[in-house]
C-alpha positions as CSV (number, residue, x, y, z in Angstrom):
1,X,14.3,-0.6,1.0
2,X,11.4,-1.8,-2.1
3,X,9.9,0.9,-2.5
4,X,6.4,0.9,-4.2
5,X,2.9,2.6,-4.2
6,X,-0.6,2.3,-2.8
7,X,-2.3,1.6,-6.0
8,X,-5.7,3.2,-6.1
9,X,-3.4,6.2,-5.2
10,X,-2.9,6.3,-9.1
11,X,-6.1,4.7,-10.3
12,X,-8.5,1.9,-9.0
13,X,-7.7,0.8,-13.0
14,X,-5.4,-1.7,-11.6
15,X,-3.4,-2.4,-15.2
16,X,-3.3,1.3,-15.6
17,X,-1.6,1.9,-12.2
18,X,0.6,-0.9,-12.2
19,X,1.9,0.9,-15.9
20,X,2.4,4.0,-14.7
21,X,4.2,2.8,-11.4
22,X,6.4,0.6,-13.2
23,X,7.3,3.5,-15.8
24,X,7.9,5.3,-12.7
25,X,10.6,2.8,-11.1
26,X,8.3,1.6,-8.0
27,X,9.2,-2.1,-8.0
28,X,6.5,-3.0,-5.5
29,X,2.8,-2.8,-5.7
30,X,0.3,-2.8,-2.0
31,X,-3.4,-3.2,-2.8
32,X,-6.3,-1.5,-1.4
33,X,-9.0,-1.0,-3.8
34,X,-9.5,-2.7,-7.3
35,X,-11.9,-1.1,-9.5
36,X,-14.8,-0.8,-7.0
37,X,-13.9,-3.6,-4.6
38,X,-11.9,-3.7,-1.5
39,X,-9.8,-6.2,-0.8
40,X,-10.6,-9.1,0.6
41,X,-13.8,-8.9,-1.2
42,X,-12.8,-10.1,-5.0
43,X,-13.7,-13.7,-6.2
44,X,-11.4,-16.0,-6.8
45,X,-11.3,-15.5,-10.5
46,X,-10.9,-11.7,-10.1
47,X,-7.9,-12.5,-7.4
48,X,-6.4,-14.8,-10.2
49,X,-6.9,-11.9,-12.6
50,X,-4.9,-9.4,-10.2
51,X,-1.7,-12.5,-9.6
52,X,-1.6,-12.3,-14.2
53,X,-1.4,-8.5,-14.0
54,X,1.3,-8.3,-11.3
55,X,2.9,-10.9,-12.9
56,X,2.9,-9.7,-16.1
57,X,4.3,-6.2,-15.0
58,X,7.0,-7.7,-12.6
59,X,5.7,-6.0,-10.0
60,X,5.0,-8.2,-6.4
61,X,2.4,-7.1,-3.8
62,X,3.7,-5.8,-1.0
63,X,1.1,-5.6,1.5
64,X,-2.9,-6.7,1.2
65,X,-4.3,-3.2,2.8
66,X,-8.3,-3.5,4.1
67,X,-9.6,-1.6,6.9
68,X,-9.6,-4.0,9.3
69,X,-11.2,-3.6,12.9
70,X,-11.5,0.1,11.9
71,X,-14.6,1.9,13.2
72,X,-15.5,-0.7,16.3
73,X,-16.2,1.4,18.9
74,X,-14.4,0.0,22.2
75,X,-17.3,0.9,24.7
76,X,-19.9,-2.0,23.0
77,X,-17.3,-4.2,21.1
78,X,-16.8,-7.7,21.9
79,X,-14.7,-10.7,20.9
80,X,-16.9,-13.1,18.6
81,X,-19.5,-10.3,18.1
82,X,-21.2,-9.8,15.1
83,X,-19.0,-6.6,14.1
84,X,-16.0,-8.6,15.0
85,X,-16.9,-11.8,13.1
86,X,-17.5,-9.4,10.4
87,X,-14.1,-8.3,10.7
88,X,-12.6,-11.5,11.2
89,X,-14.4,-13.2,7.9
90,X,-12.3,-10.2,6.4
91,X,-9.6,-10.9,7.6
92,X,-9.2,-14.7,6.6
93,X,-10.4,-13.4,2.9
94,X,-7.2,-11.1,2.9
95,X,-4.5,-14.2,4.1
96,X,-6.0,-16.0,1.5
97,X,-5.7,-13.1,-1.2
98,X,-2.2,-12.6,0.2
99,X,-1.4,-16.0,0.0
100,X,-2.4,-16.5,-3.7
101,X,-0.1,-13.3,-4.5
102,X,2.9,-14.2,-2.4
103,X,2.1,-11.7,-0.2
104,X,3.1,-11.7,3.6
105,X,1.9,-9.3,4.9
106,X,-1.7,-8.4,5.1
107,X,-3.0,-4.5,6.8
108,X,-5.6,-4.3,10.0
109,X,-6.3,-1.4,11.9
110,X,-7.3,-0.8,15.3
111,X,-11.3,0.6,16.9
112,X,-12.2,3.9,17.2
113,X,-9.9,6.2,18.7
114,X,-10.4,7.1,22.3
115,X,-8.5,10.6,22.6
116,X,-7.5,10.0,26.7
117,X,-6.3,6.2,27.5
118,X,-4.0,6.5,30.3
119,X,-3.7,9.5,32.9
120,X,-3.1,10.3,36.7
121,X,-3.9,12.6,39.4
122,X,-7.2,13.2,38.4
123,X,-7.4,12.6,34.7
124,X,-7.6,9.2,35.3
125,X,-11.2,9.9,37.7
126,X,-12.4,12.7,35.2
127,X,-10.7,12.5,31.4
128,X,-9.6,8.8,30.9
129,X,-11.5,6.4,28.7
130,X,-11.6,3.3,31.5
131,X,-11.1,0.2,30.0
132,X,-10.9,1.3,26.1
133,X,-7.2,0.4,25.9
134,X,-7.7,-2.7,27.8
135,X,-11.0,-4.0,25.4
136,X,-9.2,-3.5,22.3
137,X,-6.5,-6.4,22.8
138,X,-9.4,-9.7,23.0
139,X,-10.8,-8.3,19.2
140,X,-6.8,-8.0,18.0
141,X,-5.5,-11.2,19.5
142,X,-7.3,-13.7,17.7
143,X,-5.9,-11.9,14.0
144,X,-2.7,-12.5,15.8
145,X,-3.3,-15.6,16.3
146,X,-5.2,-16.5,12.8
147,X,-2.0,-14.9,11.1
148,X,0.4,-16.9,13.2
149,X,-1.3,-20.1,11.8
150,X,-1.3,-18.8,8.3
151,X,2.5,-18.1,8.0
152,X,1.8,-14.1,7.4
153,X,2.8,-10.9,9.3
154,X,0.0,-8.4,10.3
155,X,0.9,-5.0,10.1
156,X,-0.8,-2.5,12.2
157,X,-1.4,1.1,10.9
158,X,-0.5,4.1,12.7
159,X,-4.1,5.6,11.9
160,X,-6.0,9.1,12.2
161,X,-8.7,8.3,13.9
162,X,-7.8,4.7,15.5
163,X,-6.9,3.6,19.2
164,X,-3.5,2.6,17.1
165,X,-2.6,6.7,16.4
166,X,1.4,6.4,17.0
167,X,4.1,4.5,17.2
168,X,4.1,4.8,20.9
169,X,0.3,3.5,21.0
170,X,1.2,0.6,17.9
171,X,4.4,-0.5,20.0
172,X,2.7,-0.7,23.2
173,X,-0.6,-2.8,21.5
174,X,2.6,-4.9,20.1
175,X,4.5,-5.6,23.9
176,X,0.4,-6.2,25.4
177,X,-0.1,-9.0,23.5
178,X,3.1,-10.7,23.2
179,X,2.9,-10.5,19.4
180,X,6.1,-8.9,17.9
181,X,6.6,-12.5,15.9
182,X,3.6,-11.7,13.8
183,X,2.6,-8.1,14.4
184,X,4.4,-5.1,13.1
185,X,3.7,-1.9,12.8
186,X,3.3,0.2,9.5
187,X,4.7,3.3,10.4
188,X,2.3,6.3,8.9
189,X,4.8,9.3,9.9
190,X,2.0,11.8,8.8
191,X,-0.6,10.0,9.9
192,X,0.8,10.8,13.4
193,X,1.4,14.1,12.6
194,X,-2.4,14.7,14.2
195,X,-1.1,13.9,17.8
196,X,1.8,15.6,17.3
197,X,4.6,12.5,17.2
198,X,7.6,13.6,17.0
199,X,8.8,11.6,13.5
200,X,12.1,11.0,14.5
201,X,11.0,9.9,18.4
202,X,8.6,7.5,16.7
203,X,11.8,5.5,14.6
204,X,13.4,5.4,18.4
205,X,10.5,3.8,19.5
206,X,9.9,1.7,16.4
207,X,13.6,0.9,15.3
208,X,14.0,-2.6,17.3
209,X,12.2,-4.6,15.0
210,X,9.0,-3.3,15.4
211,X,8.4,-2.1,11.7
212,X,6.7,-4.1,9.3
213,X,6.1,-1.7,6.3
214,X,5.9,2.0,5.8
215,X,3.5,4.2,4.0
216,X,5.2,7.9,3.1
217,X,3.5,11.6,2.5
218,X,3.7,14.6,3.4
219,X,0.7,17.0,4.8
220,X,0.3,19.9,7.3
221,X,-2.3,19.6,10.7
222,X,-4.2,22.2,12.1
223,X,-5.3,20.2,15.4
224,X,-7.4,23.1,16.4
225,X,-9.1,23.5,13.7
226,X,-9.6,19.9,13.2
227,X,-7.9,20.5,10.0
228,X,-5.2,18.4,7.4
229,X,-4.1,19.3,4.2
230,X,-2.1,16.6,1.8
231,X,1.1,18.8,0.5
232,X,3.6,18.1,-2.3
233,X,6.5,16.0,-1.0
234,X,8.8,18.4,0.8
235,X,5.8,21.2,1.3
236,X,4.4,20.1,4.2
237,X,5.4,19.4,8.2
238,X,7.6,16.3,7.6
239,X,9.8,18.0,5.0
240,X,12.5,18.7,7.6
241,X,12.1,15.1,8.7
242,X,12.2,13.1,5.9
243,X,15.8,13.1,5.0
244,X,17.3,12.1,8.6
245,X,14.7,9.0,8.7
246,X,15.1,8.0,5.3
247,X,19.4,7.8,6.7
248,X,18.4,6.0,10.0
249,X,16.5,3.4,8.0
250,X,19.0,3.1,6.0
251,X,21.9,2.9,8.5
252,X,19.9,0.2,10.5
253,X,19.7,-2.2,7.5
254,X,16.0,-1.8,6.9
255,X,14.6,-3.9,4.2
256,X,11.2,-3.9,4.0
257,X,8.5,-2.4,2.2
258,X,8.3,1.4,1.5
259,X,4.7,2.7,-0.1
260,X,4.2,5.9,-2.0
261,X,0.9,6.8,-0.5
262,X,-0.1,8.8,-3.5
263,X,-3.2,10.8,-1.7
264,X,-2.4,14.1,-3.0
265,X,-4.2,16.0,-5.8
266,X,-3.3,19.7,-7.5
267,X,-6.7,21.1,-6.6
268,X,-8.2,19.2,-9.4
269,X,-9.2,15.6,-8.5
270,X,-5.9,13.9,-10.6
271,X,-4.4,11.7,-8.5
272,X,-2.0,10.1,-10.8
273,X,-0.8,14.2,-11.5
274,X,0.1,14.6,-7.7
275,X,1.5,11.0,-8.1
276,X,3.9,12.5,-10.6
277,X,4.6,15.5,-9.2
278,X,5.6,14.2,-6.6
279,X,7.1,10.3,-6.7
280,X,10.8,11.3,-8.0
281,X,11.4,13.1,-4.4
282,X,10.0,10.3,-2.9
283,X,12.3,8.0,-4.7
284,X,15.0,10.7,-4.2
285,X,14.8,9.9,-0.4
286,X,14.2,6.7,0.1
287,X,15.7,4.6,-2.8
């Protein structure tokens, strides 16, 4: 597996966190924010900026991580809209970034998470959200298909609050549109934790080629309470789980990328001291 680390995890100072991950033993660097600019947004100069400082650290990018299609609510969405061109400008700005770095793979999510899609005897009359499954796959297809032309992979997060929210829901988007050439998933195991996914179900589900690129952490859900906490590697709900993924991905041969998702802080606000706290268990499991 390469393992490396969301960088604005550490610090949006991109030199900074490309020192400190590199001190650390992360071979691999995904981008999200730079400074104050999401991907996808810098200028061609700044991008050529970013290629000198990954160069110059030997670090590659691993993944080119916007929020793609996140937010569009399925009940007034529609292909060629002016949300979804919005998204889709965005999305051709990010190949391009990936492609300057070497990068194949580039992040999107998925709309606005509808909490019932599917249901019988009854729910489907009185608790399903008709046709919200079905009007997210015209907005996704076309990123399939601008990737497919571009020569990159789009991976598709498993997301809190997205119509994407496990690997059940990222597999079946996957098998809908025919697309497991050029969509993958990146598996969020804690991300999922807020359904309630069973980790180790969700590799079964995922392990047949459907995985792109995983992001790791560890945290603790209170569904009820509408609550989630970030924990210290090994504190939190996954803790128990960890370990026996970290062996199947191994056993299977998986060689893709790995990112630290460095989201946790001390009670302070420092980042890059929950980063170190916690990035030699991480490397303990996984490398």
């Amino acid at each position: 597996m390469r393992l490396g680390v969301i960088t604005d995890g550490i610090s949006r100072d991109l030199d900074h966190a490309l020192c400190v991950a590199t001190e650390s033993g992360l071979a691999e660097a995904e981008l999200q924010f730079i400074g104050d600019t999401e991907v996808g947004d810098l200028t061609p100069e700044q991008t050529g900026a970013v290629r000198d400082l990954t160069n110059s650290h030997g670090t590659p990018v691993s993944c080119i991580s916007r929020h793609l299609f996140a937010g569009m609510r399925m009940s007034d969405a529609r292909p060629g809209d002016a949300e979804h061109t919005r998204h889709m400008e965005a999305l051709r700005r990010c190949i391009g970034m990936a492609q300057a770095l070497d990068c194949g793979l580039v992040r999107i999510m998925t709309g606005k998470k509808e909490m019932i899609l599917w249901g019988s005897h009854g729910a489907e009359v009185w608790n399903v959200a008709r046709g919200a499954w079905d009007a997210q796959l015209p907005l996704i297809a076309p990123a399939v298909e601008l990737a497919r032309s571009e020569g990159v992979t789009l991976v598709v997060e498993t997301g809190n609050g997205t119509m994407v929210h496990s690997a059940w829901t990222a597999r079946r988007l996957i098998d809908d549109l025919d697309a497991k050439d050029t969509l993958k998933v990146l598996w969020d195991p804690a991300n999922a934790c807020y359904c309630h996914e069973d980790p180790e179900d969700a590799y079964q589900t995922l392990r047949d080629g459907y995985i792109g690129h995983i992001h790791i952490k560890d945290v603790q859900v209170d569904t009820p309470k509408a609550t989630l906490e970030v924990r210290p590697m090994g504190a939190g709900q996954l803790a128990g789980a960890y370990p026996s993924i970290a062996a199947a991905l191994k056993r299977d041969g998986y060689a893709g990328p790995v990112s630290f998702e460095s989201v946790y802080h001390p009670g302070d606000g420092d980042f890059e001291a929950g980063f170190r706290q916690n990035v030699e268990l991480f490397k303990s499991l996984f490398g």
